[in-house]
N, C-alpha and C positions, 0 to 999 in steps of 0.2 A: 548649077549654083542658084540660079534663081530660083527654079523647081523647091529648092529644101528651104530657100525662103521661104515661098510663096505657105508651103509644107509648115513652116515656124508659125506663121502669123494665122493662118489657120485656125493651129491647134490652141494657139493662146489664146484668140476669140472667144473657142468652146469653152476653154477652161475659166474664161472669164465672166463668160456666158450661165453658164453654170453657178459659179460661186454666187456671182448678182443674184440668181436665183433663189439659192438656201440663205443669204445676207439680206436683201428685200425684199426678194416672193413672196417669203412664205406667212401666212397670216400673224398678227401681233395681237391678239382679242385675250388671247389666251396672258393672262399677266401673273398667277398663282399657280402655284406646284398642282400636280394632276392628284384629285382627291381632298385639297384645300381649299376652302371658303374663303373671299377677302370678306374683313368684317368692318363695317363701320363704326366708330366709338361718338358716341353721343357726346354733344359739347355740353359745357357750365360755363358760366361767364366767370372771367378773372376776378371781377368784385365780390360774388359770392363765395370766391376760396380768399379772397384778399390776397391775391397775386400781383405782385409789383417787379419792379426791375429798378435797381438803383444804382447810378455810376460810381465808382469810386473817382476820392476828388483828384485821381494822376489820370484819370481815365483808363485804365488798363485792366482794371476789371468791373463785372456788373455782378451782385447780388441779385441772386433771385429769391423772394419771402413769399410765404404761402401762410399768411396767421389764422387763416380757421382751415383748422387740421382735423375738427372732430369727422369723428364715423373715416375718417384718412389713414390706412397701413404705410404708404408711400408714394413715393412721388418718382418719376422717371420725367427726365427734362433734353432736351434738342437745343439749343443755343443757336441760333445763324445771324452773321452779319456780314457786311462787306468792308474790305478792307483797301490802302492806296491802288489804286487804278483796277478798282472794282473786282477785286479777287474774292471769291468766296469764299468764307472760315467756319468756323462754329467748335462748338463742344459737344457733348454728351454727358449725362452724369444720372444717379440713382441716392434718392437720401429716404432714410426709413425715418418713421416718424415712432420715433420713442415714447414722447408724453402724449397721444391723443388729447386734440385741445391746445398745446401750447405750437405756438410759432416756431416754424422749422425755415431756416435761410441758409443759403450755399453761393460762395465765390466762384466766378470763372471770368478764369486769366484771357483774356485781348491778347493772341498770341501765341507763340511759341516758347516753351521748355526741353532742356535737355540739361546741359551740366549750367549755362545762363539761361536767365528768361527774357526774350528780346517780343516788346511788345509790338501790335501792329499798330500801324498810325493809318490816318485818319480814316478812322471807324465809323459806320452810320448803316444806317437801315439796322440796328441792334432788331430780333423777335426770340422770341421763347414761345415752345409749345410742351406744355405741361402733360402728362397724362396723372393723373389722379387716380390711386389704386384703393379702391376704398376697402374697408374691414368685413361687409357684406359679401365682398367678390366681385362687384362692379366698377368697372372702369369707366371715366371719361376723361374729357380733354379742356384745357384753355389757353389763351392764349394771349401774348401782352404783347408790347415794340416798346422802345421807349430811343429819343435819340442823342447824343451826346453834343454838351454848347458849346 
């Protein structure tokens, strides 16, 4: 009987031994698919796109405005903030820029949706990171916070 203990405890070391191995071992350098570049995107500052963040007055959601949209196809946006006892949240969202030159803005709900929308309370550390897809084919980035009073 102890024998096929001894035998159990063994074999689960190995196999524990092992796993840790292919789980921690093995190098982490490698961060992109094999064949893939990671690419860096050049930033812009927020004031030269006129990127803002504005609360709505219930708090539950933020407008994000971008008013100089020239030489701008689109906009792709990341939302992150933190919510009661420091939970992470955010959005995601894509808005085309139809009039080149005119002010493009978009709402995001504080919150969750499904058949009600129940928002999150007490929000803070509000940021936005914009990527900016321009009509040339170049991309970059900016970025704002703003926090709620």
């Amino acid at each position: 009987m102890n024998r096929k203990l001894l035998i159990g405890i063994l074999a689960a070391v190995v196999v524990l031994a092992v796993g840790g191995y292919f789980i921690f071992g093995r190098s982490k350098t490698q961060t992109t698919a094999p064949g893939l570049q990671e690419q860096s995107i050049p930033t812009i500052s927020a004031k030269e796109i006129g990127l803002t963040l504005t609360p709505s007055s219930d708090k539950h959601k933020i407008t994000i405005e971008v008013d100089n949209t020239k030489d701008i196809a689109s906009i792709d946006y990341e939302l992150s903030y933190l919510s009661k006892g420091d939970i992470p949240r955010g959005a995601l969202g894509h808005v085309d820029v139809k009039t080149p030159g005119q002010p493009v803005k978009t709402d995001a709900y504080l919150g969750t949706c499904s058949d009600v929308c129940h928002p999150d309370t007490e929000v803070h550390n509000i940021k936005v990171i914009v990527k900016v897809n321009k009509t040339d084919g170049k991309v970059y980035q900016a970025q704002a916070s703003v926090e709620l009073q």
